[in-house]
C-alpha positions in Angstrom: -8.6 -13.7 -20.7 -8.5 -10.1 -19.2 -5.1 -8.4 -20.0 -3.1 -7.6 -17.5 0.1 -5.3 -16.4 2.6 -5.8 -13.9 3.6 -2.8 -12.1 4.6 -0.8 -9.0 4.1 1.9 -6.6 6.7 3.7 -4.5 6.5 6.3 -1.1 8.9 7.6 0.9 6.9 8.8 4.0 9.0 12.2 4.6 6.1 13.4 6.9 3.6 11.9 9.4 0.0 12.6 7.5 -1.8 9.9 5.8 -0.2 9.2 2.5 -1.5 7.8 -0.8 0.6 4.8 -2.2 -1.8 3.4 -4.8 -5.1 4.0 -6.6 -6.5 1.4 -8.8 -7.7 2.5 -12.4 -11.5 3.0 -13.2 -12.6 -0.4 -14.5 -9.6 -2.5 -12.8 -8.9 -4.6 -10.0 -5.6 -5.1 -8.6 -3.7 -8.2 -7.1 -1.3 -6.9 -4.4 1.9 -8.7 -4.5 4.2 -7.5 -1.9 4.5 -4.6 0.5 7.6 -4.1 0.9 9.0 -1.4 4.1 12.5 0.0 4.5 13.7 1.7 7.1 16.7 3.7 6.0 17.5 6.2 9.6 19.3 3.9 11.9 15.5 4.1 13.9 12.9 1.5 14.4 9.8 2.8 13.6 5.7 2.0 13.3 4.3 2.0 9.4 0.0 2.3 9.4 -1.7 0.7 6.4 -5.1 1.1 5.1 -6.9 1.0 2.8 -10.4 3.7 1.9 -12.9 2.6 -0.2 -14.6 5.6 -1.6 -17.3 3.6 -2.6 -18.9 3.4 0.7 -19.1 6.5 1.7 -15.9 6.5 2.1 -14.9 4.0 4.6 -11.6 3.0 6.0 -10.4 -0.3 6.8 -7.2 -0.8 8.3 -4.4 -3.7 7.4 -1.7 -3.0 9.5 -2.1 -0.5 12.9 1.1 0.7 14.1 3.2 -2.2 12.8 6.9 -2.5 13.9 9.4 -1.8 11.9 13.2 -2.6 12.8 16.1 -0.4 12.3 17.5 -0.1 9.2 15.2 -3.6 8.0 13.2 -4.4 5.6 9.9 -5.7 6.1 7.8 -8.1 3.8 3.7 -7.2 5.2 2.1 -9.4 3.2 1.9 -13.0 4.3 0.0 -14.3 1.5 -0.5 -14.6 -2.0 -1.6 -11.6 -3.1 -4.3 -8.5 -1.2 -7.5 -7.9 -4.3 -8.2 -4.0 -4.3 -11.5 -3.1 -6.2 -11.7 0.1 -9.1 -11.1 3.4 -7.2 -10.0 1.8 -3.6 -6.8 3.4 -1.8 -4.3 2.1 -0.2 -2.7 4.3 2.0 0.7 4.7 4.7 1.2 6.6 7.7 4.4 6.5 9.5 4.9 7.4 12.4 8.5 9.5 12.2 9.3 11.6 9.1 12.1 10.5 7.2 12.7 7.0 8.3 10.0 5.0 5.7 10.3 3.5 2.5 7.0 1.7 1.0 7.4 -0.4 -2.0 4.1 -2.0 -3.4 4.5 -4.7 -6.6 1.0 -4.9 -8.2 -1.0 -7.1 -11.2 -3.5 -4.8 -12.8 -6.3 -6.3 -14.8 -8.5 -3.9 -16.5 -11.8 -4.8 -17.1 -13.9 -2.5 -19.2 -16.6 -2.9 -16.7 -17.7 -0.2 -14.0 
């Protein structure tokens, strides 16, 4: 059985750009667990997910577009099990005030030796 370790991956989205929340590992796959989002201001605000696979050139594919966010909530995104990100894919956040935006991502590595 392929090892595995249980980790996580934190952003606090003090600007408006495109951020990087998580990279997998050369030769690993991740399992996505939660996405978690806090807003901490007193504001509702959106949150933009996607993720960029550099492996095609790159492209972009996009999970969540301008999702809702309620003031001072916390949001669970994912609605199932788990989200599979390849070796070397992205996941990115973009919100869309400064300063309001917590992302909290709980992930499964497995390396596998291949790729």
């Amino acid at each position: 059985m392929t090892p595995s370790l249980y980790t996580n991956a934190k952003v606090d989205l003090t600007g408006t750009s495109l951020t990087t929340v998580y990279t997998v590992p050369a030769k690993t796959y991740a399992l996505i667990k939660s996405i978690i989002v806090s807003e901490d201001s007193g504001n509702a605000d959106t949150i933009t997910l996607s993720i960029t696979d550099a492996a095609s050139s790159p492209a972009t594919f996009s999970l969540f577009k301008t999702k809702a966010i309620s003031a001072n909530a916390t949001t669970e995104l994912l609605s199932q099990d788990c989200l599979v990100l390849k070796a070397s894919e992205i996941l990115k956040a973009q919100a869309a005030t400064a300063n309001r935006l917590h992302v909290i991502v709980s992930i499964q590595e497995y390396y596998t030796g291949i790729g």
